[in-house]
MARDREN-909390 format. One record per residue (C-alpha): residue number from 1; residue in one letter; x, y, z. Coordinates in Angstrom, 2 decimals, always signed. Layout:
<pt><k>NUM</k><r>a</r><xx>X</xx><yy>Y</yy><zz>Z</zz></pt>
...
! end
This chain:
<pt><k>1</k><r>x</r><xx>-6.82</xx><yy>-15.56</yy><zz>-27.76</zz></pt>
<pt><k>2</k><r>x</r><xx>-7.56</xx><yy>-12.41</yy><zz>-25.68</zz></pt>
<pt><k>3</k><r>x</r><xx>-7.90</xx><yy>-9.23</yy><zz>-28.20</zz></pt>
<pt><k>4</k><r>x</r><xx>-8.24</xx><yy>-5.81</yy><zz>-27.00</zz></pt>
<pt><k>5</k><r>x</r><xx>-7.52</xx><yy>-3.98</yy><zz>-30.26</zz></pt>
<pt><k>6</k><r>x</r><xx>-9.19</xx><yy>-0.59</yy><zz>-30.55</zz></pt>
<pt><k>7</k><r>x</r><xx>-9.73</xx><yy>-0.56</yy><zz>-26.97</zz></pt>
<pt><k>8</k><r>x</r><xx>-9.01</xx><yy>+2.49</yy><zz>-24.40</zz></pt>
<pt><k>9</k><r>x</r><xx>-8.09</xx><yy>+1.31</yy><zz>-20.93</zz></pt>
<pt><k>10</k><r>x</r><xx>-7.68</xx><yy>+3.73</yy><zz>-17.54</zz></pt>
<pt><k>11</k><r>x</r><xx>-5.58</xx><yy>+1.99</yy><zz>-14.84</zz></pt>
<pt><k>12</k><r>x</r><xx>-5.39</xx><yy>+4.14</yy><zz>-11.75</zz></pt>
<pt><k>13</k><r>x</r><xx>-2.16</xx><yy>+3.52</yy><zz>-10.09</zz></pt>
<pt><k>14</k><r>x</r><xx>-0.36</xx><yy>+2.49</yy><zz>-13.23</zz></pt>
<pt><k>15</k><r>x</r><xx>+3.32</xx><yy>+2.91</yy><zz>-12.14</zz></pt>
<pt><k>16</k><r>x</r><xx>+4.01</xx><yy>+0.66</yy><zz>-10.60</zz></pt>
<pt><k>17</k><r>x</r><xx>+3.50</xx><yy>-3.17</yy><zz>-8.92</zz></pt>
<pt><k>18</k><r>x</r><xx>-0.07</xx><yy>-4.60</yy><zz>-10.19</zz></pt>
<pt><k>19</k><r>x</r><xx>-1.08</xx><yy>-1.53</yy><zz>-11.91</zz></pt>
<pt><k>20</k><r>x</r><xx>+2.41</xx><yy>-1.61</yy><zz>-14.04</zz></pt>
<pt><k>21</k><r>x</r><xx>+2.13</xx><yy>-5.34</yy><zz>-14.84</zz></pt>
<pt><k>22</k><r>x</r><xx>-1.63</xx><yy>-4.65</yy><zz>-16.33</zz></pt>
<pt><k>23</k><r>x</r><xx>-0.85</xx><yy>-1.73</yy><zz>-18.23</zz></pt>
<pt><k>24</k><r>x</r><xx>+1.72</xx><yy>-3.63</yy><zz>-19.99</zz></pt>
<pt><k>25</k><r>x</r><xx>-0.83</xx><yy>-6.45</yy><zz>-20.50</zz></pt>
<pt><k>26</k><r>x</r><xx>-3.43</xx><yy>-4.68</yy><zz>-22.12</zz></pt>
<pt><k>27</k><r>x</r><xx>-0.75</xx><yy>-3.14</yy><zz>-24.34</zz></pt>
<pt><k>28</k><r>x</r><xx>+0.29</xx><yy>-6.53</yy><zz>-25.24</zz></pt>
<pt><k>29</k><r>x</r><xx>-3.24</xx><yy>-7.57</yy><zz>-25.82</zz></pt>
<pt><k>30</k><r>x</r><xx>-3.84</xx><yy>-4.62</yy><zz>-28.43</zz></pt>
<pt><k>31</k><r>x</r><xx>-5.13</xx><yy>-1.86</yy><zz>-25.93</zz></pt>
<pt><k>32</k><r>x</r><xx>-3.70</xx><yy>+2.09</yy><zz>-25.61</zz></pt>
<pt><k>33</k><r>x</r><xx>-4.20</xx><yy>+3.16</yy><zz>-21.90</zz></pt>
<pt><k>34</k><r>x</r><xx>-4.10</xx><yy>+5.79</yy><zz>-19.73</zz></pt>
<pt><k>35</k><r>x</r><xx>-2.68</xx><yy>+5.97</yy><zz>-16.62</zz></pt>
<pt><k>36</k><r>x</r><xx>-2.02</xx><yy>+7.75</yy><zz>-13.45</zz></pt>
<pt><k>37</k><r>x</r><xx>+0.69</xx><yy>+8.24</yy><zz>-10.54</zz></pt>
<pt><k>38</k><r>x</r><xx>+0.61</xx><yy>+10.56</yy><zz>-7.73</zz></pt>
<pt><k>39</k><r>x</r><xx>+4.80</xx><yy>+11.39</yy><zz>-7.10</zz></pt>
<pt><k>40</k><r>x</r><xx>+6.31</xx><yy>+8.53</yy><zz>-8.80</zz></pt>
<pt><k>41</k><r>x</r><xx>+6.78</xx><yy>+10.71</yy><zz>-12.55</zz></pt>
<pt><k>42</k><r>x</r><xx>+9.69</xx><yy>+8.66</yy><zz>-13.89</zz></pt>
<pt><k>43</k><r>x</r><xx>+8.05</xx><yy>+5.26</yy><zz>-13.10</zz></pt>
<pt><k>44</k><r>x</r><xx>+5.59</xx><yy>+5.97</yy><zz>-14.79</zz></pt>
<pt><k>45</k><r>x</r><xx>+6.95</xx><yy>+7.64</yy><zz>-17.62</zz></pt>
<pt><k>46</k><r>x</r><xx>+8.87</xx><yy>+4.48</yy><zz>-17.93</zz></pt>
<pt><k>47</k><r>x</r><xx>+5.88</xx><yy>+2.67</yy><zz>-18.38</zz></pt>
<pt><k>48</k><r>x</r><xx>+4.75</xx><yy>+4.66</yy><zz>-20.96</zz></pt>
<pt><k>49</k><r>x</r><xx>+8.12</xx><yy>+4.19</yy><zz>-22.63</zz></pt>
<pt><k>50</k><r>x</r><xx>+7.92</xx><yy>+0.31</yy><zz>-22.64</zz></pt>
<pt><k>51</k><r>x</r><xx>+4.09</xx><yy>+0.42</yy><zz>-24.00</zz></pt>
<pt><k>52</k><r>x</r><xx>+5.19</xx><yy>+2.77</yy><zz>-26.91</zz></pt>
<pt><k>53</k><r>x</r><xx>+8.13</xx><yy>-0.09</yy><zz>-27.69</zz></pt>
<pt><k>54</k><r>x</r><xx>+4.76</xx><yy>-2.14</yy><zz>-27.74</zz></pt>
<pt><k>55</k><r>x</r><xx>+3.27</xx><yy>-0.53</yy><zz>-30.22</zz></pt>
<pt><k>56</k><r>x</r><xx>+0.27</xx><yy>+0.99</yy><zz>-28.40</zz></pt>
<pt><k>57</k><r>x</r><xx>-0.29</xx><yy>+4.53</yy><zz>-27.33</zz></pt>
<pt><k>58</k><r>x</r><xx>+0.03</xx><yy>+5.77</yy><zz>-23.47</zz></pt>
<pt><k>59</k><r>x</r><xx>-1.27</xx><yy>+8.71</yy><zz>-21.83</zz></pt>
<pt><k>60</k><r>x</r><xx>+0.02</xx><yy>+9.68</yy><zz>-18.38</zz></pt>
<pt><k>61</k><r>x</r><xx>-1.28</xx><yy>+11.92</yy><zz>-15.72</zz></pt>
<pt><k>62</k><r>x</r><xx>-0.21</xx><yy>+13.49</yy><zz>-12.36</zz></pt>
<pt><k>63</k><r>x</r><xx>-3.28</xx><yy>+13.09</yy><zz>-10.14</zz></pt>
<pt><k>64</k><r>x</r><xx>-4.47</xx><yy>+11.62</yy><zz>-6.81</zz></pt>
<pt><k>65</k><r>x</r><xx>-7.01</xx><yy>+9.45</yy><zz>-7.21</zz></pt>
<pt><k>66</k><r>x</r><xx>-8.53</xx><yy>+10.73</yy><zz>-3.24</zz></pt>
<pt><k>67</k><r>x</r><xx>-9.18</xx><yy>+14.51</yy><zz>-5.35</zz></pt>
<pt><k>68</k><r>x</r><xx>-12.58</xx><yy>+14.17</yy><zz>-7.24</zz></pt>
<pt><k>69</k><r>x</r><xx>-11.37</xx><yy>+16.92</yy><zz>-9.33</zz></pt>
<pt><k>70</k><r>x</r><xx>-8.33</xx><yy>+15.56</yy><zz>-10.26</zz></pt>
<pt><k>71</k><r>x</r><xx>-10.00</xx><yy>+12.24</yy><zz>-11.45</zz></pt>
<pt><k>72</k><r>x</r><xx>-12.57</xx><yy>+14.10</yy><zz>-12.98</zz></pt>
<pt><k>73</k><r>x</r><xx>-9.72</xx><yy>+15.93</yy><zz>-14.85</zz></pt>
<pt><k>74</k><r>x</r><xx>-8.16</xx><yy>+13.05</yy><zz>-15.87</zz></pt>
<pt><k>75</k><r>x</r><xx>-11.31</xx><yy>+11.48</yy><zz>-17.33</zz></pt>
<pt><k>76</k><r>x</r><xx>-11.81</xx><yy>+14.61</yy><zz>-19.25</zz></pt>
<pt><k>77</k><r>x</r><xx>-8.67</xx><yy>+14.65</yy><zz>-21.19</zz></pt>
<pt><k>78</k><r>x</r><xx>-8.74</xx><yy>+10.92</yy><zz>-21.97</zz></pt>
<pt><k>79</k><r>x</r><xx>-12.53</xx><yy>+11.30</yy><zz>-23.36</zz></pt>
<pt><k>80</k><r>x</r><xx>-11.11</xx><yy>+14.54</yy><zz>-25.29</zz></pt>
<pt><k>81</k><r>x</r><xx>-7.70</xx><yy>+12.94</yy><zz>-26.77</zz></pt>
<pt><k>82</k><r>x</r><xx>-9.89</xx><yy>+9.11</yy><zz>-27.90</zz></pt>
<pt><k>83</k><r>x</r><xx>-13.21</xx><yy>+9.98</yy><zz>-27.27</zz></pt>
<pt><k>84</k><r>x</r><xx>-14.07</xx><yy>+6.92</yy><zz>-25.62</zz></pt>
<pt><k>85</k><r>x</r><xx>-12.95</xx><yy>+4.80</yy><zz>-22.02</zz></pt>
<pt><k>86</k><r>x</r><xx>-13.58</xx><yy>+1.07</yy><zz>-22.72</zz></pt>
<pt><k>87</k><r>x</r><xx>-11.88</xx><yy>-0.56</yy><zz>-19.56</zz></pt>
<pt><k>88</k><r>x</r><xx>-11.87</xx><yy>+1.22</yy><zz>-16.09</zz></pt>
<pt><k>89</k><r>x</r><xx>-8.90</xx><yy>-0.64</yy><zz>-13.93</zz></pt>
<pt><k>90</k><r>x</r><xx>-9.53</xx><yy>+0.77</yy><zz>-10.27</zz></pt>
<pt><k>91</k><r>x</r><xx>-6.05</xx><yy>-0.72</yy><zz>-8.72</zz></pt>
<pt><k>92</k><r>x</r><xx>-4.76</xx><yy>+2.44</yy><zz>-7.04</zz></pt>
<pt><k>93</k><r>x</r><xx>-4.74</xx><yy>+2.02</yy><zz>-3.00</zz></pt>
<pt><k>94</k><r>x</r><xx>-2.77</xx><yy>+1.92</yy><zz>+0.05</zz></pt>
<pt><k>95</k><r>x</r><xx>-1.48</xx><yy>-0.63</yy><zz>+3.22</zz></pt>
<pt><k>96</k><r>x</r><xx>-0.99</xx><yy>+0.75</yy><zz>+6.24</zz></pt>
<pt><k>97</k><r>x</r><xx>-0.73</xx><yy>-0.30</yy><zz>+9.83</zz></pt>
<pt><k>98</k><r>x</r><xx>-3.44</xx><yy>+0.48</yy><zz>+12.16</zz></pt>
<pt><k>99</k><r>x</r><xx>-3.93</xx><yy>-0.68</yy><zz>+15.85</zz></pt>
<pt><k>100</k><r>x</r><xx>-7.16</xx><yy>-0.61</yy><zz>+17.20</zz></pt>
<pt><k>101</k><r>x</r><xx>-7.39</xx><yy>+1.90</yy><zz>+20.16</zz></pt>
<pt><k>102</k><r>x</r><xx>-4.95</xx><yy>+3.84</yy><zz>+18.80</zz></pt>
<pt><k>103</k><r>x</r><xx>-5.64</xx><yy>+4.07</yy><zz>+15.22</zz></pt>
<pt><k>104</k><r>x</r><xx>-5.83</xx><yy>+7.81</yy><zz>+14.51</zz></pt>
<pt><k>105</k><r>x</r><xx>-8.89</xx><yy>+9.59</yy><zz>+12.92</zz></pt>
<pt><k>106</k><r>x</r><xx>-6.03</xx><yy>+10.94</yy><zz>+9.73</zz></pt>
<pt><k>107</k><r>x</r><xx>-4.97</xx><yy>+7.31</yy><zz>+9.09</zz></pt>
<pt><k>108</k><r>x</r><xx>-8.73</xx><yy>+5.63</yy><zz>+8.39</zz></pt>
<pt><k>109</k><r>x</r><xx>-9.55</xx><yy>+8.43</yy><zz>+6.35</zz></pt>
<pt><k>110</k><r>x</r><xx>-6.34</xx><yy>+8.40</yy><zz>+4.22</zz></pt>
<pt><k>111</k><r>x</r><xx>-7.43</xx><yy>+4.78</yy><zz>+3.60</zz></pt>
<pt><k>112</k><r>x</r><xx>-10.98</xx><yy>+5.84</yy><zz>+3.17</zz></pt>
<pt><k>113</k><r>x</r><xx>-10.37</xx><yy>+8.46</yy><zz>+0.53</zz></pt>
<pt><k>114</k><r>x</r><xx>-7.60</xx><yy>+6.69</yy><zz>-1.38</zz></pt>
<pt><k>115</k><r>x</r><xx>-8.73</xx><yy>+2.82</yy><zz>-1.49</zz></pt>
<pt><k>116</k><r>x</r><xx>-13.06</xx><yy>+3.28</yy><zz>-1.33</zz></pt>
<pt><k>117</k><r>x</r><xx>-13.37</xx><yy>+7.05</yy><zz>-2.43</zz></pt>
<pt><k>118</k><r>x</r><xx>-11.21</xx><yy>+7.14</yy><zz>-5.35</zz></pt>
<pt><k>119</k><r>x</r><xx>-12.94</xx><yy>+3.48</yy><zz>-6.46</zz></pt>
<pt><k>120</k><r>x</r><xx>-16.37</xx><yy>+6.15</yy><zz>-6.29</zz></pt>
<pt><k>121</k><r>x</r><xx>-14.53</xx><yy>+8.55</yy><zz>-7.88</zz></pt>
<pt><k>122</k><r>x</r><xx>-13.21</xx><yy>+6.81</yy><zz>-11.15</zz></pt>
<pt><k>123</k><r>x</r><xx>-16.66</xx><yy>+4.97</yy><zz>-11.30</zz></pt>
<pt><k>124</k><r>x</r><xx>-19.26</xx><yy>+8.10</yy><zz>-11.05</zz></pt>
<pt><k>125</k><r>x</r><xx>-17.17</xx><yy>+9.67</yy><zz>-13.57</zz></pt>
<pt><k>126</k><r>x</r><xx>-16.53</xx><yy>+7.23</yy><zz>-16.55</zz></pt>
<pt><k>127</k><r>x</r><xx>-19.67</xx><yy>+5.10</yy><zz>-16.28</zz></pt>
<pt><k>128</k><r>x</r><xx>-21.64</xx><yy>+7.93</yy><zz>-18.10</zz></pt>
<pt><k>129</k><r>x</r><xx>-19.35</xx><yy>+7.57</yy><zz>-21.04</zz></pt>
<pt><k>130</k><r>x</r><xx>-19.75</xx><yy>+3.69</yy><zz>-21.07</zz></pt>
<pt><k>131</k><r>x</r><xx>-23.65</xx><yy>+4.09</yy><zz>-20.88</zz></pt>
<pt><k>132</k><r>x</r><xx>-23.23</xx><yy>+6.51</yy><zz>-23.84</zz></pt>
<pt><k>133</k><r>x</r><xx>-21.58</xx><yy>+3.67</yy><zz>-25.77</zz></pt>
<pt><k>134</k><r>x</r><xx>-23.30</xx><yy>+1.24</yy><zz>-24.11</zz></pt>
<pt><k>135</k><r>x</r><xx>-20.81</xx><yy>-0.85</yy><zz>-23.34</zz></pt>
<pt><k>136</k><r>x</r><xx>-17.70</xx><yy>-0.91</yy><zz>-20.84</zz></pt>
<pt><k>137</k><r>x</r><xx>-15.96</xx><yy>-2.95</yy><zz>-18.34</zz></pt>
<pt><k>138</k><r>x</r><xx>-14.94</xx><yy>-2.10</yy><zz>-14.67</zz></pt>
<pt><k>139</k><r>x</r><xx>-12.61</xx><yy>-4.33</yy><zz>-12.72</zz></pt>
<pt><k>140</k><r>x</r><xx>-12.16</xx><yy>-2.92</yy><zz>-8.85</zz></pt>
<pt><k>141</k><r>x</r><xx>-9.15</xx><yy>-4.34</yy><zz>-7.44</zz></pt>
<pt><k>142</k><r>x</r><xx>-9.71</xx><yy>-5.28</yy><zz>-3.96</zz></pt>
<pt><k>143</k><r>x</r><xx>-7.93</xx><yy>-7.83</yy><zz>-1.34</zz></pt>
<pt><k>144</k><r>x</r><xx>-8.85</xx><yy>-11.19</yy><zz>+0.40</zz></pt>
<pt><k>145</k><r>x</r><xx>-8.71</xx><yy>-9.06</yy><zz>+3.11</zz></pt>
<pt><k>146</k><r>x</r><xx>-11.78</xx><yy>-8.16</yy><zz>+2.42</zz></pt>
<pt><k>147</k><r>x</r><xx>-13.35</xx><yy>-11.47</yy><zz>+3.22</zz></pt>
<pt><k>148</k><r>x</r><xx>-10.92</xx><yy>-13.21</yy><zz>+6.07</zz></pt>
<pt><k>149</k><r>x</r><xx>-9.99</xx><yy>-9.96</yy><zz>+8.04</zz></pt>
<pt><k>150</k><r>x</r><xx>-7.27</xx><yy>-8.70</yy><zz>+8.75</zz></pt>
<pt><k>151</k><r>x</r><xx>-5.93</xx><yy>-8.18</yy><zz>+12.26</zz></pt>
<pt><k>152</k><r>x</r><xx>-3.89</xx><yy>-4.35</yy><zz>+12.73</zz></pt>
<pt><k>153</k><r>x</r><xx>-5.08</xx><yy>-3.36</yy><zz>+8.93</zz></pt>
<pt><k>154</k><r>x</r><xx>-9.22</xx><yy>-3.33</yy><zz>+9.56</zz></pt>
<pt><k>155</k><r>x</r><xx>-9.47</xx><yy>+0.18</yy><zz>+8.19</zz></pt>
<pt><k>156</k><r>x</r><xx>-7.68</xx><yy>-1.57</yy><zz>+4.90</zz></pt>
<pt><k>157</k><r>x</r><xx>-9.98</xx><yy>-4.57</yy><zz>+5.16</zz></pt>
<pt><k>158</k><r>x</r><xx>-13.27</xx><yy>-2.14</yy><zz>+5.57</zz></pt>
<pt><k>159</k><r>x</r><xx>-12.12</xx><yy>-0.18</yy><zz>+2.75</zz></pt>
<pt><k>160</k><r>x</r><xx>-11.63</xx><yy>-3.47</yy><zz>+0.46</zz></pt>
<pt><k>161</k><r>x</r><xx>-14.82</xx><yy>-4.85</yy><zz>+1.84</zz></pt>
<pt><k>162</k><r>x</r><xx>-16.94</xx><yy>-1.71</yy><zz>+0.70</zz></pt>
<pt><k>163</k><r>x</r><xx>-14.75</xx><yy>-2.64</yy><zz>-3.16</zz></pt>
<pt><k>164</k><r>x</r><xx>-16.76</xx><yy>-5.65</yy><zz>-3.05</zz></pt>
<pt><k>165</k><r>x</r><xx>-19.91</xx><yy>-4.39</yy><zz>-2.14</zz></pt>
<pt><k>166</k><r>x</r><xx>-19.61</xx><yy>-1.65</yy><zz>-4.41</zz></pt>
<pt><k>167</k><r>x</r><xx>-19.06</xx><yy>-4.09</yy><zz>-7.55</zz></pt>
<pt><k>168</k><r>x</r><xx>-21.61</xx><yy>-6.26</yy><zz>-6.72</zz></pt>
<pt><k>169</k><r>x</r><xx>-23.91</xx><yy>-3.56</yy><zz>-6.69</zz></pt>
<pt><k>170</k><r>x</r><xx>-22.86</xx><yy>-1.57</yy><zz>-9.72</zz></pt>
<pt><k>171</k><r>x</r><xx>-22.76</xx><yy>-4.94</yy><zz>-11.61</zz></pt>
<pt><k>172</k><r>x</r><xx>-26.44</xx><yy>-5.33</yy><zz>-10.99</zz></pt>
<pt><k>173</k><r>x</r><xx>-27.37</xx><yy>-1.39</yy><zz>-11.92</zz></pt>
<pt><k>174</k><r>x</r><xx>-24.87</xx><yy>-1.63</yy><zz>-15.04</zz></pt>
<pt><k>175</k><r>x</r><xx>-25.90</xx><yy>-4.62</yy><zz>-16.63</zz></pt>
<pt><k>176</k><r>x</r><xx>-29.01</xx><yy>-3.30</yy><zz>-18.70</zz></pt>
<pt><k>177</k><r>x</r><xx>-26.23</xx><yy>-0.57</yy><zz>-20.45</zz></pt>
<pt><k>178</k><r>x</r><xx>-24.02</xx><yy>-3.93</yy><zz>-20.90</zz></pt>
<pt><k>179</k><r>x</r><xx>-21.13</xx><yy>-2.56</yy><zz>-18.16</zz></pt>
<pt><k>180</k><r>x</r><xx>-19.58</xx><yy>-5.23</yy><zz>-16.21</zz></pt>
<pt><k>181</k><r>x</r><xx>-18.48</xx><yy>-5.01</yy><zz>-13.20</zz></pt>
<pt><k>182</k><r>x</r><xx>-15.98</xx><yy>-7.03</yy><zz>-11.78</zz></pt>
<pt><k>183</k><r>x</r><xx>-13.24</xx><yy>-7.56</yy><zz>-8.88</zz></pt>
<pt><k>184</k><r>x</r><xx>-9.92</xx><yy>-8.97</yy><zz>-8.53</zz></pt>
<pt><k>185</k><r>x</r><xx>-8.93</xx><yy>-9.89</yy><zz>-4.89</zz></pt>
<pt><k>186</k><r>x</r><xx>-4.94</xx><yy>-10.93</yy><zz>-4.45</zz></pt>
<pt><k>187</k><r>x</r><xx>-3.90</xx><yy>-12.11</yy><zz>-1.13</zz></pt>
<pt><k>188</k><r>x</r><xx>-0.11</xx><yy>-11.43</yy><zz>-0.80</zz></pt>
<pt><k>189</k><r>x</r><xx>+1.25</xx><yy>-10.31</yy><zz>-3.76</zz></pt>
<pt><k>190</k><r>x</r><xx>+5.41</xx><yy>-9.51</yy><zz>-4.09</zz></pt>
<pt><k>191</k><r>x</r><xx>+5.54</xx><yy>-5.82</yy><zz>-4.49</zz></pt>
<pt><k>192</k><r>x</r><xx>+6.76</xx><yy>-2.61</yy><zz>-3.25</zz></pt>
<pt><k>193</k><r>x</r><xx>+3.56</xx><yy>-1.90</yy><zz>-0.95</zz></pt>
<pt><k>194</k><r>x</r><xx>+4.71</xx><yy>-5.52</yy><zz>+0.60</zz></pt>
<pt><k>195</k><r>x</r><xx>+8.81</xx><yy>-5.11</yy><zz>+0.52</zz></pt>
<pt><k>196</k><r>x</r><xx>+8.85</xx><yy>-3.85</yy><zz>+4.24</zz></pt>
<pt><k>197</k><r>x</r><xx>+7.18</xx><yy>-6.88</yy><zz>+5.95</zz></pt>
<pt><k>198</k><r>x</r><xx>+9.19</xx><yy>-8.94</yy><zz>+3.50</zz></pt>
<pt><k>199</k><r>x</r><xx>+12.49</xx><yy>-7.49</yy><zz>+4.25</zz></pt>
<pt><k>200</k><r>x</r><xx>+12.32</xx><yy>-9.80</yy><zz>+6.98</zz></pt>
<pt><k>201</k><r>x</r><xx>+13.08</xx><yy>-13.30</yy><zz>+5.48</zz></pt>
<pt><k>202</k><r>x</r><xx>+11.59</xx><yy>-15.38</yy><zz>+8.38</zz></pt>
<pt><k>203</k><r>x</r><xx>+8.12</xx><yy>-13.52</yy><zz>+7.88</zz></pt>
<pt><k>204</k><r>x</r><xx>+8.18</xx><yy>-13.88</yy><zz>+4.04</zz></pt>
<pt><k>205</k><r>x</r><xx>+9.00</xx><yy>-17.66</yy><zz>+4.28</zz></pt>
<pt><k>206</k><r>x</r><xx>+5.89</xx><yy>-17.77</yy><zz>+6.92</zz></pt>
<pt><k>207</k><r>x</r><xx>+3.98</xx><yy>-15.97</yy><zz>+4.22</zz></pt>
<pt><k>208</k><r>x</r><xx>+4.57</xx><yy>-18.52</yy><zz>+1.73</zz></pt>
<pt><k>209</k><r>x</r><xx>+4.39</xx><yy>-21.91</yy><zz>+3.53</zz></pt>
<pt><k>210</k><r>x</r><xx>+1.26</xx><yy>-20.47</yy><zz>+4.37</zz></pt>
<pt><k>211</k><r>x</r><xx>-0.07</xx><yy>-20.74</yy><zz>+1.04</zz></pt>
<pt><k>212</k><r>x</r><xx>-0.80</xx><yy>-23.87</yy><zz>-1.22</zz></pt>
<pt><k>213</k><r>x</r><xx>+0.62</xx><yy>-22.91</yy><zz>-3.92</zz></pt>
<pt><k>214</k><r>x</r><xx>+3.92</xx><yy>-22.59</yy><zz>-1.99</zz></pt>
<pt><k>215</k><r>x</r><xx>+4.65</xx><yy>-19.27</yy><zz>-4.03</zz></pt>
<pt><k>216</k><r>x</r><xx>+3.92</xx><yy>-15.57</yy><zz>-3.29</zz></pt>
<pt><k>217</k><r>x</r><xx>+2.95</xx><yy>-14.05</yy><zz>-6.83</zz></pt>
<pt><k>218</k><r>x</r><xx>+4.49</xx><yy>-11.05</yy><zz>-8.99</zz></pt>
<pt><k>219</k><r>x</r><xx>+2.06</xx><yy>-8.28</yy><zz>-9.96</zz></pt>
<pt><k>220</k><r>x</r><xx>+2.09</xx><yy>-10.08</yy><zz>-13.15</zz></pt>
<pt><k>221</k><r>x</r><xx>+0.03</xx><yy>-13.12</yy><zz>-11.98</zz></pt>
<pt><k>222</k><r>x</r><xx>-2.83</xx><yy>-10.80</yy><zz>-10.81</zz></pt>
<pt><k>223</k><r>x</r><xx>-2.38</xx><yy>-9.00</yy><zz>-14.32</zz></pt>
<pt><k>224</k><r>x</r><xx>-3.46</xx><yy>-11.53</yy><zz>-16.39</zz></pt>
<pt><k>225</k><r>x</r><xx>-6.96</xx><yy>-12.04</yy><zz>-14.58</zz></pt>
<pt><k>226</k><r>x</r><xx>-7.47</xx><yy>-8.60</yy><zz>-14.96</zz></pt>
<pt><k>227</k><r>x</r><xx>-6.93</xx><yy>-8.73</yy><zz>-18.45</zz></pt>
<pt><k>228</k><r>x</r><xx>-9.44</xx><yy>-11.87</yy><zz>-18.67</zz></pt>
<pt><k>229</k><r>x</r><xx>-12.60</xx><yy>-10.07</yy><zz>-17.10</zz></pt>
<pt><k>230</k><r>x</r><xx>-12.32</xx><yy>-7.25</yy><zz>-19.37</zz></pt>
<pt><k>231</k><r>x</r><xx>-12.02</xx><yy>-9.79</yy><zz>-22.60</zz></pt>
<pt><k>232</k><r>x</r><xx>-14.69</xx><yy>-11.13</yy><zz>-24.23</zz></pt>
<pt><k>233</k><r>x</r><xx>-13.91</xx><yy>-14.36</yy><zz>-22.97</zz></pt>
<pt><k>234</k><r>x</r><xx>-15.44</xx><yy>-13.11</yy><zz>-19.74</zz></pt>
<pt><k>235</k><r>x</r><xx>-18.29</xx><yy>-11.87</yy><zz>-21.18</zz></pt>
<pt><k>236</k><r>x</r><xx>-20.97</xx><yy>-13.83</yy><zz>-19.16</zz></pt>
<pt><k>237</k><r>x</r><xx>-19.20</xx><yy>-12.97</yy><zz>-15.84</zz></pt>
<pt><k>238</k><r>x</r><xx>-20.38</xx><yy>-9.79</yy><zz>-13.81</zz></pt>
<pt><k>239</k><r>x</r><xx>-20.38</xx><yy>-9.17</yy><zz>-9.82</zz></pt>
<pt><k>240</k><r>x</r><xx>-17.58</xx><yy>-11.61</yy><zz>-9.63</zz></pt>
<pt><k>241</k><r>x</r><xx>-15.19</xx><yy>-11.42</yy><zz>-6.90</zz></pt>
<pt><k>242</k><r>x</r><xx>-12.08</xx><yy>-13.49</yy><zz>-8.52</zz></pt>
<pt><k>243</k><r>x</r><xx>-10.19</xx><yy>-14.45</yy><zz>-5.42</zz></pt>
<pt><k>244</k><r>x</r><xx>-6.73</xx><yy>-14.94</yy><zz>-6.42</zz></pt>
<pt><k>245</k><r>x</r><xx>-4.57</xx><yy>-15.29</yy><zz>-3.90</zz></pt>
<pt><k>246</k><r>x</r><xx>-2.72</xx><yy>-19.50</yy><zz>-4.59</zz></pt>
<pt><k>247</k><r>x</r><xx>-5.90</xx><yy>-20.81</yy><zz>-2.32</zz></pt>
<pt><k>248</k><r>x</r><xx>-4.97</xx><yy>-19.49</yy><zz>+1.02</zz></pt>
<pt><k>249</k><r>x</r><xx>-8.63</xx><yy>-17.90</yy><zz>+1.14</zz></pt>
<pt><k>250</k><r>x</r><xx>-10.90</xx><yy>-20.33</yy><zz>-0.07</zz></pt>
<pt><k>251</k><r>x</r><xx>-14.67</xx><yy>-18.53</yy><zz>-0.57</zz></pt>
<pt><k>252</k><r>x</r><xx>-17.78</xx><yy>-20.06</yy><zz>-1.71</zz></pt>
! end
């Protein structure tokens, strides 16, 4: 039922774990997209491979989402090759370990510029096109982090929390130019950001007893909301925060 024919999608961080599994989706659901990576070339040019077998049209780029120029590139040859960015997918980010008191200064900004900056980044630069065509969807893809805490990671949860507050915001200023603005929050998800902490079978096991659902997702399970907020079957929803994580973080 979801139809994204004629649309243009941008997934930052497309090669890859969640940002993989959606570009594949919206290929699937009629949508070319564009995508980025920062070092991993053949992954994503293996993505692109497997959305041409789709049918659709892929456009890859080399850039780092934490360089406003190199976004701002990237936005510039998408608008010149279709002219148009329908969907804006901000999934690029990074996990890393941080201990209070010794944290270093290098460390919170790394996770400043790459999971809240780049979010800016991608935003300041398409949203003129989508008021132009006055129309467009955003989804940010944050973490239940972001909400419950998260002890050792707080520079990841403060980045995820100023996601959220950043949606909610932009889906407030957006919604006269008919943008919405949405976010996607996993909890654990199974992929290669995770596959260190989960090397260790007694901590994965933990993991997933401590979730109802008894099951820690694939990438593809937090594709397919994704997909749904930028269809028009989610066309009354904006400023959501879709918590999808098997109901281990339960908000109201």
């Amino acid at each position: 039922m979801i139809d994204l024919e004629g649309k243009k999608t941008m997934i930052t961080g497309g090669s890859r774990g969640i940002g993989r599994a959606t570009a594949l989706l919206f290929a699937k659901a009629g949508s070319d997209v564009a995508l980025n990576y920062l070092t991993r070339e053949k992954d994503a040019e293996d993505v692109k491979a497997e959305i041409q077998k789709i049918g659709r049209e892929c456009l890859v780029f080399q850039a780092d989402i934490s360089v406003k120029e190199d976004i701002e590139g990237m936005v510039r040859e998408v608008i010149a090759k279709w002219g148009q960015i329908d969907v804006l997918v901000n999934n690029a980010g990074i996990w890393t370990y941080g201990e209070m008191g010794a944290i270093s200064e290098e460390i919170w900004a790394e996770t400043m510029k790459i999971n809240l900056d780049g979010v800016f980044y991608a935003c300041n630069a398409v949203t003129p096109f989508m008021k132009e065509k006055k129309r467009g969807w955003i989804i940010n893809v944050s973490s239940t982090a972001a909400v419950r805490g998260e002890a050792f990671h707080s520079h990841y949860a403060a980045s995820k929390g100023a996601v959220v507050s950043m949606t909610k915001s932009l889906a407030v200023e957006l919604a006269a130019y008919d943008i919405r603005v949405n976010c996607v929050a996993p909890g654990w998800v199974d992929t290669d950001m995770c596959s260190d902490v989960f090397s260790d079978s007694d901590f994965r096991e933990k993991v997933q007893e401590s979730i109802p659902l008894k099951r820690i997702p694939l990438p593809e399970d937090i594709a397919g909301p994704i997909v749904f907020l930028a269809s028009d079957m989610a066309r009354h929803i904006t400023g959501e925060i879709l918590n999808v994580n098997g109901g281990s973080v339960l908000c109201a």
